[in-house]
C-alpha positions in Angstrom: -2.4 -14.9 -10.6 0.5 -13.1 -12.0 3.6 -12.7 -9.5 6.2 -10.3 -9.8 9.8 -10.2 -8.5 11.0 -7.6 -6.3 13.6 -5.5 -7.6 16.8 -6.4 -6.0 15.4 -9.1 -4.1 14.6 -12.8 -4.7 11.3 -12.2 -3.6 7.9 -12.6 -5.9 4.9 -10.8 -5.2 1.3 -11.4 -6.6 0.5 -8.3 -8.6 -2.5 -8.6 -5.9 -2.2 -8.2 -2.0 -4.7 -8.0 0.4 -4.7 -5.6 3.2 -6.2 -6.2 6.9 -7.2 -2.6 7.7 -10.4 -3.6 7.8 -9.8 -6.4 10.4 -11.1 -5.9 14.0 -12.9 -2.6 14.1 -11.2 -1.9 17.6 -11.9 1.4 17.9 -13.9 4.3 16.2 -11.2 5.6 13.5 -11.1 1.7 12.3 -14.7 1.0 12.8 -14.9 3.2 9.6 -12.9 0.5 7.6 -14.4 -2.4 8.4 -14.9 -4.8 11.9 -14.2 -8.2 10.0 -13.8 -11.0 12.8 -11.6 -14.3 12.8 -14.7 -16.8 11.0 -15.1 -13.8 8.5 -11.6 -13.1 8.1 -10.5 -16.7 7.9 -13.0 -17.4 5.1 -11.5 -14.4 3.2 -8.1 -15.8 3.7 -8.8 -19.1 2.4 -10.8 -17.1 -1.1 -7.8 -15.3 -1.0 -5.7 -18.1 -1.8 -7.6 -20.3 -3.7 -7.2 -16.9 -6.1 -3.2 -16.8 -5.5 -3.0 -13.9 -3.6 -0.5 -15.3 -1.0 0.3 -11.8 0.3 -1.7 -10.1 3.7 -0.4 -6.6 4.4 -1.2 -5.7 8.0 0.2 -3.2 10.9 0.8 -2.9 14.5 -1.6 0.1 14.6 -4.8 -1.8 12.8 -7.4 -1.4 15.4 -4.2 -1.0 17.9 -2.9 -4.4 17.4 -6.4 -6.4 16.7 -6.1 -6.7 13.1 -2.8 -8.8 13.6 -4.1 -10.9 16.1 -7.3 -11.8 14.0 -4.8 -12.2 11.0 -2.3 -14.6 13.4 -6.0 -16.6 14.3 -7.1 -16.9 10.6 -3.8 -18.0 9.4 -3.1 -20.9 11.9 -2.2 -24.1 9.7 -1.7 -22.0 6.4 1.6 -19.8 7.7 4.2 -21.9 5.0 1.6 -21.0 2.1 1.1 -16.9 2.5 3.4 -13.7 3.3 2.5 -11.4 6.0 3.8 -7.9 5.6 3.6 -5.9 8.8 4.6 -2.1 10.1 5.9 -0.1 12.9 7.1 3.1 14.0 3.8 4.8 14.9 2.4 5.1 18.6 -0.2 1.6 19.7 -0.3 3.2 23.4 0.3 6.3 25.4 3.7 5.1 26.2 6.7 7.5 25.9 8.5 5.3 24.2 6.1 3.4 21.8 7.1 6.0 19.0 9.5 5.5 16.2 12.3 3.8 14.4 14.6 3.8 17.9 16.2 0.2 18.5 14.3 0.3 21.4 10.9 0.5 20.0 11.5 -1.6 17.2 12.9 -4.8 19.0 9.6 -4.5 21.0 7.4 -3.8 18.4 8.3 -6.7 16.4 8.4 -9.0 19.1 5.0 -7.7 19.9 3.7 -8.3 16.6 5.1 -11.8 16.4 3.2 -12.9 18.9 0.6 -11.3 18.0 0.2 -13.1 14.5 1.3 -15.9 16.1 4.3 -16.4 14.3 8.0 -16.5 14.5 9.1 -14.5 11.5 7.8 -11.8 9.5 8.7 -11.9 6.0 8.2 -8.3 5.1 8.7 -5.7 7.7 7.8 -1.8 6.8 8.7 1.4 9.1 5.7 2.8 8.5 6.9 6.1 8.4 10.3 8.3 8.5 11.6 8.7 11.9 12.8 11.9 11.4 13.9 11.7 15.7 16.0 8.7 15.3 19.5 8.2 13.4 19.0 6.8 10.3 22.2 4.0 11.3 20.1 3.3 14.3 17.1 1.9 12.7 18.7 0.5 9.8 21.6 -1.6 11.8 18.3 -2.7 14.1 16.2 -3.8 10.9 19.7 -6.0 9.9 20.3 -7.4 13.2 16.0 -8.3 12.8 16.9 -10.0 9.7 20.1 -12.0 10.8 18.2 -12.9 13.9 15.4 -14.9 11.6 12.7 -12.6 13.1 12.2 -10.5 9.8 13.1 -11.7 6.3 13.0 -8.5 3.9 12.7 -4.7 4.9 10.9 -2.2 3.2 9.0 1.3 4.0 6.4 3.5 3.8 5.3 7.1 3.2 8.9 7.6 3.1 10.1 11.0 1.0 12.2 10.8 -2.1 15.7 12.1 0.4 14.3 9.6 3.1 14.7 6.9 0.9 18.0 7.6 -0.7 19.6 8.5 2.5 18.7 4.6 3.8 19.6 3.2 0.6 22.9 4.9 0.6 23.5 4.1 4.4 22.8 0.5 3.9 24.9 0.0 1.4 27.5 1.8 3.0 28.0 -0.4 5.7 26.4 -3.5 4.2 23.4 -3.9 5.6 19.8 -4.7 4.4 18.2 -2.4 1.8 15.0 -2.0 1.7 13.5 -3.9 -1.1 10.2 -2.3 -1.5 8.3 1.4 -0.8 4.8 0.9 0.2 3.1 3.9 -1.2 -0.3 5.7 -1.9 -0.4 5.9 -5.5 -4.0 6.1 -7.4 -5.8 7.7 -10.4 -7.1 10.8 -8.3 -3.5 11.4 -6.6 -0.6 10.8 -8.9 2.1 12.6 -6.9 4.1 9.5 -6.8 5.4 9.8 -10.0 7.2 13.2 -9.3 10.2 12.1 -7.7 9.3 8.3 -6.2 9.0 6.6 -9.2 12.0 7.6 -10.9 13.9 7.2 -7.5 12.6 3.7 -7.4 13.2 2.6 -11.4 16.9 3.9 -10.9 17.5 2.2 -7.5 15.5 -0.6 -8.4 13.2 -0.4 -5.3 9.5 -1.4 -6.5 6.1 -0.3 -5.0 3.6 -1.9 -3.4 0.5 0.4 -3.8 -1.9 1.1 -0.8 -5.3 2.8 -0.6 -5.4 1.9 -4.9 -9.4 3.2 -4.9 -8.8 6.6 -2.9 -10.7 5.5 0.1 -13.4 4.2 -2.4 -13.7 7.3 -4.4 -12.7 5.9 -7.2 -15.5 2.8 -6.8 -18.1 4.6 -9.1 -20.3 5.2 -6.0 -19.3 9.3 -5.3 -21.2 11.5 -8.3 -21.5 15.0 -9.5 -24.3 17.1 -7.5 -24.7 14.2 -5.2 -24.6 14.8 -1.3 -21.9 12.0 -0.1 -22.8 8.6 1.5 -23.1 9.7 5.1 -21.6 6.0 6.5 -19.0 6.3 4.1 -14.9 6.2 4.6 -15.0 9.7 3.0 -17.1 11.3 5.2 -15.5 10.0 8.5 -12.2 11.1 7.5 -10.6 7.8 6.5 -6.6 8.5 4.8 -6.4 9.7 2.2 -9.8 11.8 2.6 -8.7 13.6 5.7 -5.8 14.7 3.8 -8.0 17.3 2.8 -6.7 17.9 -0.8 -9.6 16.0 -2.9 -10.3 18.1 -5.6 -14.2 17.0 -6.1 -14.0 18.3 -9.8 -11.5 16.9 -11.0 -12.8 13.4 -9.3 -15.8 13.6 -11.3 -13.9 14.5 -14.4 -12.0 11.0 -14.0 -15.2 9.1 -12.8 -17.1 9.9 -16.1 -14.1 8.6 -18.5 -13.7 5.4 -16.5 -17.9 5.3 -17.1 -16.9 5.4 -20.3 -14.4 2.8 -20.2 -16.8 0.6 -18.5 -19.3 0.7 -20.9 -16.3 -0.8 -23.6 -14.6 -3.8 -21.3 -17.8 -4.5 -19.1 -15.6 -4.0 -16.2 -16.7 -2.1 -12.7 -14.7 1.4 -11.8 -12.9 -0.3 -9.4 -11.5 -3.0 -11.5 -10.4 -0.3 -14.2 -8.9 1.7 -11.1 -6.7 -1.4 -10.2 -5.6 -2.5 -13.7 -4.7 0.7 -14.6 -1.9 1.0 -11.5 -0.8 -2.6 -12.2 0.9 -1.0 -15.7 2.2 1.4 -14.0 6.3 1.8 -14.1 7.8 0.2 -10.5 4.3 -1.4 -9.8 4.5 -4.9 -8.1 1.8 -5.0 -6.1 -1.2 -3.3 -5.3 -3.1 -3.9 -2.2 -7.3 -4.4 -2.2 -8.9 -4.4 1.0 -12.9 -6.1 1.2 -15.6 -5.3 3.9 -17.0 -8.6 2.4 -16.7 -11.7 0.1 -18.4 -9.4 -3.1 -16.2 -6.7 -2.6 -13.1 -9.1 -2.5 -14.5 -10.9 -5.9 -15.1 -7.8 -7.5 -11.4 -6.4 -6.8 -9.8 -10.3 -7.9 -11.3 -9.3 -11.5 -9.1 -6.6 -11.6 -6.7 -8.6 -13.2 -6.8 -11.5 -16.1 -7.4 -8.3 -18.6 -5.4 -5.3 -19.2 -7.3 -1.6 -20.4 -6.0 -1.0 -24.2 -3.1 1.4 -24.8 -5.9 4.4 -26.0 -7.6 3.8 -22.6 -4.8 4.0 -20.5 -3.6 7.2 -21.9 -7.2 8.7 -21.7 -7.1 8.0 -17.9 -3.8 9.8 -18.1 -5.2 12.6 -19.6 -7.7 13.2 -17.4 -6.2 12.4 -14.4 -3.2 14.1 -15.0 -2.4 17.4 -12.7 -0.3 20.5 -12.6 2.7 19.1 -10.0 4.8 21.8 -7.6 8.2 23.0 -7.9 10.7 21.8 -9.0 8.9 18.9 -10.8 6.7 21.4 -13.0 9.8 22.9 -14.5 11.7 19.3 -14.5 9.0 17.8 -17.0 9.0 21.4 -19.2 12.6 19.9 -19.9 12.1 16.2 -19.5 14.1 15.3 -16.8 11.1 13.3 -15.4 11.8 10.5 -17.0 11.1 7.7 -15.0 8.3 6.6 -17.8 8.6 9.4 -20.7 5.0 8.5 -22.2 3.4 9.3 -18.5 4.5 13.3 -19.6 
């Protein structure tokens, strides 16, 4: 397993993670994902690290709460050898004030989620998204007082704009608080909108990504075809993020399915494993996090890595996968200011 260090952090992270969203199954949205239980789970953990992958990304909203708790079960005895990244800010409950980045909800959500996983610190902490309701200062001085506390050991966030981002980076330093060290962000072959503005905010800050929902809610697995009528038990078809976006362009899809056929047929690796290795030389890249219904799919994602796609392959992928981005970024690359990574324009 190859590990990678955090940008302005001490922290390494294998280039691999595995995410929990398919933990529990607690209710019908999740039951979509996956209903893994604690034996299941707890055999997945242990393959997990025999392969190095030390890191289990989780959430408090994950089958509203269950997915931490069956995380918390399967870990018990193996806490020193992994990292569990978990999230907050949106609602588990109908309560008025289970919302947000307040320092109200946060000082409960964590402690909820530490006992949840049954532990007493978390060592990477994400807002899952930007609480537009709530005082930037608020929530950051809260995540600090987290992390001098011992209850959280790094900060980092999620879906977070390019002006969210900034704005915390530039408060924290201001009054020396935590930064966040990392931008968990959905980043894949069929949606490259990442690299507009994120990436190059993230080279120059040094702020690296950990990638989520790599395979585009399976789309990218091989499985979805031209002219053929979509699995109906699939993720896609219930609506699973990023699907119920609603802006998968089906052609263009296709287009990249049948070069990565291509490509398969040359390294004798499956669609999902070109998928992954293709991110993981991507610019700001630390991590990219595979979920698994089951021990095959779990195998199959590990071989992602081991290999890398040959300089003419990766830039056929770009090709194809390329799209037209909005304003201002189409008229920033006619004069190359995106230039996070100049050979990705």
């Amino acid at each position: 397993m190859e590990y990678r260090q955090l940008s302005n952090s001490g922290l390494r992270l294998p280039v691999l993670s595995f995410g929990t969203a398919t933990f529990g199954g607690g209710n019908e949205f999740f039951k979509t994902w996956g209903d893994t239980q604690v034996k299941e789970a707890s055999h997945m953990l242990n393959l997990c690290l025999d392969a190095g992958v030390n890191l289990f990304d989780t959430a408090n909203t994950y089958s509203n709460g269950l997915a931490e708790e069956i995380l918390g079960k399967a870990a018990r005895g193996l806490r020193d050898k992994l990292l569990i990244s978990t999230k907050a800010t949106f609602p588990t409950s109908e309560a008025v004030h289970d919302y947000g980045s307040s320092r109200h909800h946060l000082i409960k959500a964590c402690e909820d989620s530490l006992r949840r996983l049954d532990s007493d610190y978390i060592d990477i902490y994400h807002m899952h998204g930007f609480d537009a309701n709530t005082p930037v200062e608020e929530t950051l001085k809260t995540l600090d007082m987290l992390i001098q506390s011992g209850k959280v050991r790094y900060i980092a966030c999620s879906n977070f704009s390019g002006w969210h981002l900034m704005k915390s980076l530039s408060v924290s330093e201001r009054y020396g608080w935590s930064k966040y060290c990392a931008h968990q962000a959905y980043y894949s072959l069929l949606n490259r909108d990442f690299e507009w503005e994120l990436m190059s905010l993230g080279v120059d800050q040094g702020v690296d990504t950990i990638v989520w929902s790599p395979l585009a809610s399976g789309l990218l697995s091989g499985k979805y075809r031209r002219n053929q009528a979509l699995p109906k038990d699939s993720r896609v078809t219930q609506g699973g993020s990023p699907v119920s976006s609603g802006t998968i362009n089906y052609d263009r899809l296709y287009d990249i399915v049948e070069v990565m056929d291509e490509l398969s047929e040359e390294t004798g690796k499956s669609h999902s494993q070109i998928a992954l290795n293709w991110l993981l030389q991507r610019p700001t890249v630390s991590s990219v996090i595979i979920g698994a219904r089951d021990e095959t799919q779990l195998k199959e994602n590990l071989g992602s890595i081991g290999w890398n796609l040959s300089e003419d392959q990766v830039k056929r992928l770009d090709r194809v996968s390329d799209a037209f981005p909005a304003y201002p970024y189409w008229h920033q690359r006619q004069y190359g200011i995106l230039n996070a990574a100049p050979d990705l324009y």
